[in-house]
C-alpha positions as CSV (number, residue, x, y, z in Angstrom):
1,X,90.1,100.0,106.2
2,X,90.9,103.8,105.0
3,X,91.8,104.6,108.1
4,X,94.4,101.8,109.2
5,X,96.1,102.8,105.3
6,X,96.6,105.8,106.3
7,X,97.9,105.5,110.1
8,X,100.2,102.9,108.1
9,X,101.1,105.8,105.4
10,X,101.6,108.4,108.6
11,X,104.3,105.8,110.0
12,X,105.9,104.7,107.0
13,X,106.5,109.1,106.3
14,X,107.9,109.0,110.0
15,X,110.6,105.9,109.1
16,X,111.4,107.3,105.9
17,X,111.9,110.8,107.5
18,X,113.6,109.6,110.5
19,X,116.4,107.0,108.5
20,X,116.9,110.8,106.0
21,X,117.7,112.8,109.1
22,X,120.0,109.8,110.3
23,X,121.5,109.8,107.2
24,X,122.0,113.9,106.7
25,X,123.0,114.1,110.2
26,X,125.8,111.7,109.9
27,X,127.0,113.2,106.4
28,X,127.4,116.3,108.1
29,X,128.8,115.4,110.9
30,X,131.5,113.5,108.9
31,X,132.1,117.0,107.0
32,X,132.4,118.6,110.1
33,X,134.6,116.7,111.5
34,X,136.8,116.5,108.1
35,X,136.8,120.8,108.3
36,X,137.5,120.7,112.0
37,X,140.6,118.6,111.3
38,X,142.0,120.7,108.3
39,X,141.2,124.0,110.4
40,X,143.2,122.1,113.2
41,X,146.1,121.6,110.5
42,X,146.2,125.6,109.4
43,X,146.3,127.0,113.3
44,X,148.9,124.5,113.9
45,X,151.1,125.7,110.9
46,X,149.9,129.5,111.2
47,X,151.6,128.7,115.0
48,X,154.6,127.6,113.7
């Protein structure tokens, strides 16, 4: 009975963990792509 809590504990760490990174990874990927854009805005005026 221990045992099967804690394989269920060990896979309900790896969800959690793996729905964070999802989450962090598409937060900064969303600011990334925000800076990329403005950076994208100041070479194009810097080329004017």
């Amino acid at each position: 009975m221990l045992h099967d809590r804690q394989a269920q504990s060990v896979v309900e760490y790896i969800v959690i963990l793996a729905i964070f990174i999802g989450l962090v990874g598409g937060a900064l990927w969303q600011i990334f792509v925000t800076l990329q854009a403005k950076f994208n805005d100041v070479n194009v005026q810097i080329g004017e």
